[in-house]
N, C-alpha and C positions, 0 to 999 in steps of 0.2 A: 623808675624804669627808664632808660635811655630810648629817644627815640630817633633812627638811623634811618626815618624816608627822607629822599632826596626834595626838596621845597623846588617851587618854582624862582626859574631865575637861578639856581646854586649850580649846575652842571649846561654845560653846552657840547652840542657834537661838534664835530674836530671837521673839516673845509672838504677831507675827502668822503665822508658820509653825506657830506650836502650834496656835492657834487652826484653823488651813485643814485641818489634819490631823488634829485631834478631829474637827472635822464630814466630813471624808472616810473617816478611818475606819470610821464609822458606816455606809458605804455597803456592801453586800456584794460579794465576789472576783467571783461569778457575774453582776453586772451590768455588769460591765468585759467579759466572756466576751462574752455577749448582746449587746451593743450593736457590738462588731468583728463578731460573726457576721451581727447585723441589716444592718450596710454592705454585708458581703458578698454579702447575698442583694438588697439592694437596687441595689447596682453591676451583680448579673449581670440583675435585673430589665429598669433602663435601656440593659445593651449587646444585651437581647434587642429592646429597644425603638427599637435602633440610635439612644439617645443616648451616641454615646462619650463625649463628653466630659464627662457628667455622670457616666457610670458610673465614668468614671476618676478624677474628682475626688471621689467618695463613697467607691471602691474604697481610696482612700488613708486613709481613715480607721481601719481596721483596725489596723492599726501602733499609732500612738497609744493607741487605747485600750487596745490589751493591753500597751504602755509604762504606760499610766498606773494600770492591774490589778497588775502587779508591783511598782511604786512602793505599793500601796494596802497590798498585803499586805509588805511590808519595816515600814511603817510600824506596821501593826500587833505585827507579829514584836516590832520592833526600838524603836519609837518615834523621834520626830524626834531626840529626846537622852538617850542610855541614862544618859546619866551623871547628870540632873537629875528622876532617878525611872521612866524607862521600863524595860521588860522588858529582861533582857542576856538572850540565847539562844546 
């Protein structure tokens, strides 16, 4: 059976991933927190206001940003490419 995982050292990211990722690292874990929790109080805000469908569409924002809170901190951990100087953990 063929085996198709990518090894360490075989793949590197390209100068503009590095780049998005310095300057997002810089941002901190707790403002990824904040900002899902601010939709959330903002969603229940609008369904108190009996605008559903703005609640619902602000409500869905939470997701995301704690997607993009865990992608922040991996980055940091990990770096976009351990193998071209970043942290191995």
């Amino acid at each position: 059976m063929t085996d198709y995982r990518v090894t360490k050292g075989e793949a590197q990211e390209d100068q503009i991933t590095a780049s998005i990722e310095k300057f997002t690292s810089q941002i901190p874990s707790s403002a990824y927190l904040a900002a899902a929790l601010a939709s959330m109080a903002v969603s229940v805000s609008f369904k108190a206001a009996k605008r559903t469908d703005m609640a619902l569409f602000v409500g869905q924002w939470a997701a995301p940003f704690l997607i993009l809170g865990i992608y922040n901190k991996l980055v940091k951990i990990h770096g976009s490419d351990s193998a071209s100087g970043g942290t191995n953990a």
